[in-house]
C-alpha positions in Angstrom: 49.9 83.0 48.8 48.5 84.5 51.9 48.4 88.3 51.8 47.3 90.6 55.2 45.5 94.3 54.2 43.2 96.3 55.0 40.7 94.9 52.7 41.5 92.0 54.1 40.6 93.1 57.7 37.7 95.2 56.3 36.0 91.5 54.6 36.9 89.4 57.7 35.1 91.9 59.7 32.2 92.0 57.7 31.8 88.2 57.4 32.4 87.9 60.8 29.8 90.3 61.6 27.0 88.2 60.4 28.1 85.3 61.3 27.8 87.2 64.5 24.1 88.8 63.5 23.3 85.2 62.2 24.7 83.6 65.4 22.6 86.2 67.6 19.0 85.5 65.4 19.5 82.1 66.0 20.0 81.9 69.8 16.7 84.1 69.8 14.5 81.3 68.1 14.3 78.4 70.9 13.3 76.1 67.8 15.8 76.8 65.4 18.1 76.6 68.1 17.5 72.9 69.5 17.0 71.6 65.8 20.5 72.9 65.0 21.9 70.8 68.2 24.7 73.0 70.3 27.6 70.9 69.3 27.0 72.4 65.8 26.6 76.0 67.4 30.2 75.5 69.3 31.8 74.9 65.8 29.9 77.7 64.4 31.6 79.6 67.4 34.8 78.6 66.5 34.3 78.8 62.8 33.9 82.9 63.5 36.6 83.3 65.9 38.9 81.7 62.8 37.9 84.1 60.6 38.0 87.2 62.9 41.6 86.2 64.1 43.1 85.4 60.8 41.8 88.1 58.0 43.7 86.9 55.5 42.7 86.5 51.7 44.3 84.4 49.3 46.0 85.4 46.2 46.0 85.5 43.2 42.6 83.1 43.4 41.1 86.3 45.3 38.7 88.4 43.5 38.1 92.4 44.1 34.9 93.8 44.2 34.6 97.3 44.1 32.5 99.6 46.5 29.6 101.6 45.4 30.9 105.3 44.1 29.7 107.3 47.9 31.6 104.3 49.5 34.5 104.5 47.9 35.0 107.9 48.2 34.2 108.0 51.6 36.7 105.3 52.4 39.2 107.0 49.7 38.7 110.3 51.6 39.5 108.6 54.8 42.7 107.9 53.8 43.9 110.9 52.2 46.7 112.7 54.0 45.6 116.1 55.2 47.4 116.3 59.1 50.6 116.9 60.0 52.1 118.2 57.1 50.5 116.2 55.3 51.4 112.7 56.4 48.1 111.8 58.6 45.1 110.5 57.3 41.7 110.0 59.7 42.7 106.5 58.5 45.8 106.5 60.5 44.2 108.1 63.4 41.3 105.6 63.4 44.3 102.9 63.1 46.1 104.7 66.5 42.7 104.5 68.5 42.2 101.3 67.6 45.8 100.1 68.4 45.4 102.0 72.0 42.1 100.7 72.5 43.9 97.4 72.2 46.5 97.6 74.5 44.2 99.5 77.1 41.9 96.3 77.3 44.7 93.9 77.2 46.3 96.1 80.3 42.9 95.6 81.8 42.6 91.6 81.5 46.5 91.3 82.6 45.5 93.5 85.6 42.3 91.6 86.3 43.7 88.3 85.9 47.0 89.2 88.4 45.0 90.5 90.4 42.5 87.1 90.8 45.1 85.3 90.6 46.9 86.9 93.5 43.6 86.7 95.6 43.9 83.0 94.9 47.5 82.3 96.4 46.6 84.2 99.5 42.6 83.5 100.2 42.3 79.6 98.8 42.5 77.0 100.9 42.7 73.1 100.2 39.9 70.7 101.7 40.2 68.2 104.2 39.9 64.6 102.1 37.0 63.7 104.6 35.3 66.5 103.3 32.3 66.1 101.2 33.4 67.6 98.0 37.0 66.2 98.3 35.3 62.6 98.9 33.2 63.3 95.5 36.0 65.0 93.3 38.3 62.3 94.5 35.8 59.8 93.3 35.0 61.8 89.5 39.3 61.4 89.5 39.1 58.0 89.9 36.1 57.4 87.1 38.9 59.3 84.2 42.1 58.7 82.9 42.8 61.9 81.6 45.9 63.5 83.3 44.8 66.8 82.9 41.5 66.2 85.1 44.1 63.9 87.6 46.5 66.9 88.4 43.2 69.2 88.6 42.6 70.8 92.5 39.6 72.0 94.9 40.3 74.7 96.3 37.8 76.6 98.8 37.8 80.5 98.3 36.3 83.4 100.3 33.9 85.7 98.6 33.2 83.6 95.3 30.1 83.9 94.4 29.9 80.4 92.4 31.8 77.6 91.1 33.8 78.0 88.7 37.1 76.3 86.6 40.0 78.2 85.8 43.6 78.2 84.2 44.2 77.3 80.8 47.5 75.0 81.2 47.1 74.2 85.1 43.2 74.6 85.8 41.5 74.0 88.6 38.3 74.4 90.7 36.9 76.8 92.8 34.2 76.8 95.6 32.7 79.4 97.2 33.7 78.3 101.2 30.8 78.6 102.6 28.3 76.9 100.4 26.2 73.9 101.2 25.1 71.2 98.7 24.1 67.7 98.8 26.5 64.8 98.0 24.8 64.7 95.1 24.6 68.0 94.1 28.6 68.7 94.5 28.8 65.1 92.1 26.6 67.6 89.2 28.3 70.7 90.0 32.4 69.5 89.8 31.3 67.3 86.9 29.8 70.2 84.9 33.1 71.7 85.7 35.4 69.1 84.9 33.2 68.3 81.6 34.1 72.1 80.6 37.7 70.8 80.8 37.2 67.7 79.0 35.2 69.6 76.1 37.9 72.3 75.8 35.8 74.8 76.4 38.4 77.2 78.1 39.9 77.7 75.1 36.9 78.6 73.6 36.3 81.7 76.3 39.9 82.1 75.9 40.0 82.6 72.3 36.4 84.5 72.6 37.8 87.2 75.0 41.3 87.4 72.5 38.4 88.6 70.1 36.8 91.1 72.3 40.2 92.6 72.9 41.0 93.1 69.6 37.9 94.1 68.4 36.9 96.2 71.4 35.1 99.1 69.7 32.6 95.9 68.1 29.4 96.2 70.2 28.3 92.4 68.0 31.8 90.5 69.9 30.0 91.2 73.1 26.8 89.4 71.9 28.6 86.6 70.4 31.0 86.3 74.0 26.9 85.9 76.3 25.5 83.5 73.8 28.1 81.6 73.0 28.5 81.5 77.1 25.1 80.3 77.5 25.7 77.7 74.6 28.3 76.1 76.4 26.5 75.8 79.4 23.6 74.4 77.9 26.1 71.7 76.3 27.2 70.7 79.5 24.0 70.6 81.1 23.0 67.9 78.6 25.8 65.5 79.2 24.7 65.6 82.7 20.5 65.8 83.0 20.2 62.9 80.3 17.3 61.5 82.1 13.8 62.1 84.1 15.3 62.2 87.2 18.5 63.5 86.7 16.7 66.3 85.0 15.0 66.9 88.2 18.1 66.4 90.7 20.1 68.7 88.4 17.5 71.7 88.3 17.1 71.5 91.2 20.7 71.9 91.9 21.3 74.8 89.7 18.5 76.6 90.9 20.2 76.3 94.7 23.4 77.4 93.7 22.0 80.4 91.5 20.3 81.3 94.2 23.2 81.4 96.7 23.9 85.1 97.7 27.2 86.6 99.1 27.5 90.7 100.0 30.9 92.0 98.0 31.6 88.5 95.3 35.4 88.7 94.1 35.8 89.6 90.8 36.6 86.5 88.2 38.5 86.7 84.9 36.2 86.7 81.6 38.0 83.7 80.5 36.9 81.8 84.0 33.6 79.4 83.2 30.9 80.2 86.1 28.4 77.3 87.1 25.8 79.8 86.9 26.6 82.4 85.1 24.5 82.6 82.1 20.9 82.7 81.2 19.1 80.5 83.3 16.1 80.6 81.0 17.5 79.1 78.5 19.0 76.4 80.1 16.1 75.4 81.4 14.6 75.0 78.3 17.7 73.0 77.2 17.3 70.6 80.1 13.7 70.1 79.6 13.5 70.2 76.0 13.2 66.6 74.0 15.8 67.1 71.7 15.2 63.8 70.1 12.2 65.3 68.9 13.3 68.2 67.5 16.4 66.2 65.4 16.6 67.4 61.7 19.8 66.0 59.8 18.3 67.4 57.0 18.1 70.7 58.6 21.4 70.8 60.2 23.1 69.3 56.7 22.0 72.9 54.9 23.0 75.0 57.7 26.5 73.2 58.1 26.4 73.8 54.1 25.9 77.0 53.8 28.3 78.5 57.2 31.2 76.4 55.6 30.0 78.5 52.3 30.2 81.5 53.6 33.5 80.8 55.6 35.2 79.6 52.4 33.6 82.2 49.8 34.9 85.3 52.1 38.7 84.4 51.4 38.0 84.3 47.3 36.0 88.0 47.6 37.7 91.1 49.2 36.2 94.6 48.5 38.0 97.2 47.6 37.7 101.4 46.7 38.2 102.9 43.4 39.1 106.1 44.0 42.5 107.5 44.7 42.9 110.8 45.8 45.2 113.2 44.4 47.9 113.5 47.1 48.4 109.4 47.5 50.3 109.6 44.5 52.4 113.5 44.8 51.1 116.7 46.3 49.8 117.8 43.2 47.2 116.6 40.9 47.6 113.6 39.0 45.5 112.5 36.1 45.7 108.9 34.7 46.2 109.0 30.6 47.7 106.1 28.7 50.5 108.0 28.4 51.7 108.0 32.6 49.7 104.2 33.1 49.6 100.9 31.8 48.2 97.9 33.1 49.7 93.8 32.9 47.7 91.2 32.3 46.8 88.5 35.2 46.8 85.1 35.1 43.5 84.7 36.8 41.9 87.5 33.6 42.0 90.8 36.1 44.9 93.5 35.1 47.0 95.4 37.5 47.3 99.0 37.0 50.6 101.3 37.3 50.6 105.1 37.2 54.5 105.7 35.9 56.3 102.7 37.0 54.4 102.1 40.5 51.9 99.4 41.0 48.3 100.8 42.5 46.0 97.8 42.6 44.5 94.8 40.7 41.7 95.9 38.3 38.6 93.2 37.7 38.4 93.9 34.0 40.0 96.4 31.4 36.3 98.1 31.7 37.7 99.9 34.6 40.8 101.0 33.0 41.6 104.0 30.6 40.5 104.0 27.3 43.5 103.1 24.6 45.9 102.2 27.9 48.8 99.9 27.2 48.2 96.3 28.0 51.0 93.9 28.1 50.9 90.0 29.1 53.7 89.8 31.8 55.7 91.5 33.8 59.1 90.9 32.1 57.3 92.4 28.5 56.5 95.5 30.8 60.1 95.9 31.6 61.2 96.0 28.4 58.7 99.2 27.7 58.5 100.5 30.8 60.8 102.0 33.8 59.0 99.5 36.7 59.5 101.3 40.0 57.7 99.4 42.3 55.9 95.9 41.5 53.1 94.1 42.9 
């Protein structure tokens, strides 16, 4: 059974979060980083973009762990009703700016993105097939069978300020009109692009910037979003500088179009994949790097280990306050006795707790309960003692 809850939100978000810190500490260690490999990195990637998206825990397999006592009555405080008459709590407040803050960013990528797009249909222009980058894109068509890369355009555009794919169902490429490269430099740079088609990495950036939208107000999305950029990149890279002398043509190559300059560059959607947008640094590094060398299955066996360990275990734990204050229940004070609460045993040994007839939460262990409280094994034996107004 799949429940969605605060706590629920509140554990994906911490989990997520280092992932994210884990994530960032790794990128900053070059050796840690090429032992690990970067296909293991993208699914890392993708492992915390599950988790943030989907903050779900499971029940009844799920265990509660309970806050410290300042914790708990900060968060407990957070949520008692104070405006408004009293039916708003900060907690709803902080829910409204996060909801606005939401829809504000996602105004801002649909306004973005129309905008591009619009800049597109008027400024693009299709090349001539004698041209040098039609004559080698027409030539990486012919080398696939993929459809997807068969119904992908060129297209020529004013002001870009480097090459880039874009379009999740219908992509295609873009080229800054007025740069010049090689034969063989447009042969690296629309095969990195068409590579980030063929790796899916789209949806990746996709799916990374549906994170940053929801959780705008995270300042650890926006490091995960630039490394995982420059991860992707660096994947790329190595599918195409696999040897000596490719490693040299292809530097060589990125360090040209990087260091093509254009006054007023159109703005491009976060979603977009830029041939050189990204830390160059660390490409390089990738490029030149003997990965063979620094291949540890051993290594990359713990690490896969303990992020599927940590994935897993943050659905079977959710945290949770234990403190209620006084007007969640009625406006006036309300101490639990055993004579107003009982509690019903769980399958799984933890107890849910009522406070006459209505169900609060789902206690660990009867050391958290009332001394002398009324304990009965189901549900149905409750009824029969008790007026059950609302259940779990």
């Amino acid at each position: 059974m799949l429940d969605f809850s605060i706590s629920s939100v509140n554990m994906a978000i911490l989990v997520s979060n280092l992932f994210i810190i884990f994530l960032v500490l790794i990128f900053r260690n070059r050796k840690i980083l090429f032992r690990l490999g970067l296909p293991l990195l993208v699914g890392f990637v993708i492992l915390i973009c599950v988790r943030m998206i989907f903050p779900v825990e499971l029940l009844p397999i799920s265990h509660n762990v309970y806050l410290p006592d300042l914790l708990t009555t900060i968060v407990g405080e957070t949520r008692r009703t104070r405006f408004l008459h009293d039916t708003v709590s900060w907690w709803n407040i902080l829910e409204l700016v996060w909801i606005c803050g939401i829809l504000y960013s996602s105004l801002k990528y649909f306004n973005r993105n129309h905008a591009f797009r619009k800049y597109v249909k008027k400024h693009a222009s299709a090349l001539s097939e004698s041209s040098i980058q039609m004559r080698v894109f027409t030539q990486i068509k012919l080398e696939t069978t993929k459809k997807g890369i068969q119904k992908m355009q060129l297209l020529a555009l004013p002001l870009l300020k480097s090459p880039i794919i874009y379009g999740l169902w219908k992509p295609f490429i873009l080229i800054p009109n007025t740069l010049e490269l090689s034969e063989t430099e447009w042969r690296y740079v629309l095969l990195h692009e068409v590579n980030h088609y063929r790796h899916k990495d789209l949806y990746i950036k996709f799916l990374l910037h549906i994170i940053c939208i929801i959780y705008w107000w995270n300042p650890f999305c926006r490091f995960l979003k630039n490394d995982t950029d420059t991860i992707l990149e660096m994947r790329i890279d190595q599918t195409l500088a696999d040897t000596p002398a490719h490693k040299v043509e292809y530097l060589s190559c990125l360090l040209k179009t990087a260091s093509y300059q254009i006054e007023n560059p159109v703005s491009i959607p976060d979603f977009s994949i830029n041939f050189c947008d990204s830390v160059l640094v660390q490409r390089f590094d990738s490029i030149t790097k003997n990965n063979k060398r620094q291949d540890s299955y051993t290594f990359k066996i713990t690490f896969l280990f303990f992020a599927i360990f940590l994935y897993l275990g943050s659905y079977f734990i959710t945290f949770e306050s234990n403190y209620f204050p006084a007007d969640l229940f009625t406006d006036d004070i309300i101490i639990p006795t055993e004579d107003n609460c009982f509690v019903i045993e769980c399958p799984d040994g933890q107890y849910d707790f009522y406070l006459y007839g209505k169900y609060i939460e789902t206690l660990p262990d009867k050391e958290h309960c009332i001394i002398g409280i009324t304990t009965y094994k189901n549900i149905q034996e409750a009824r029969k003692h008790e007026k059950i107004i609302s259940e779990k």
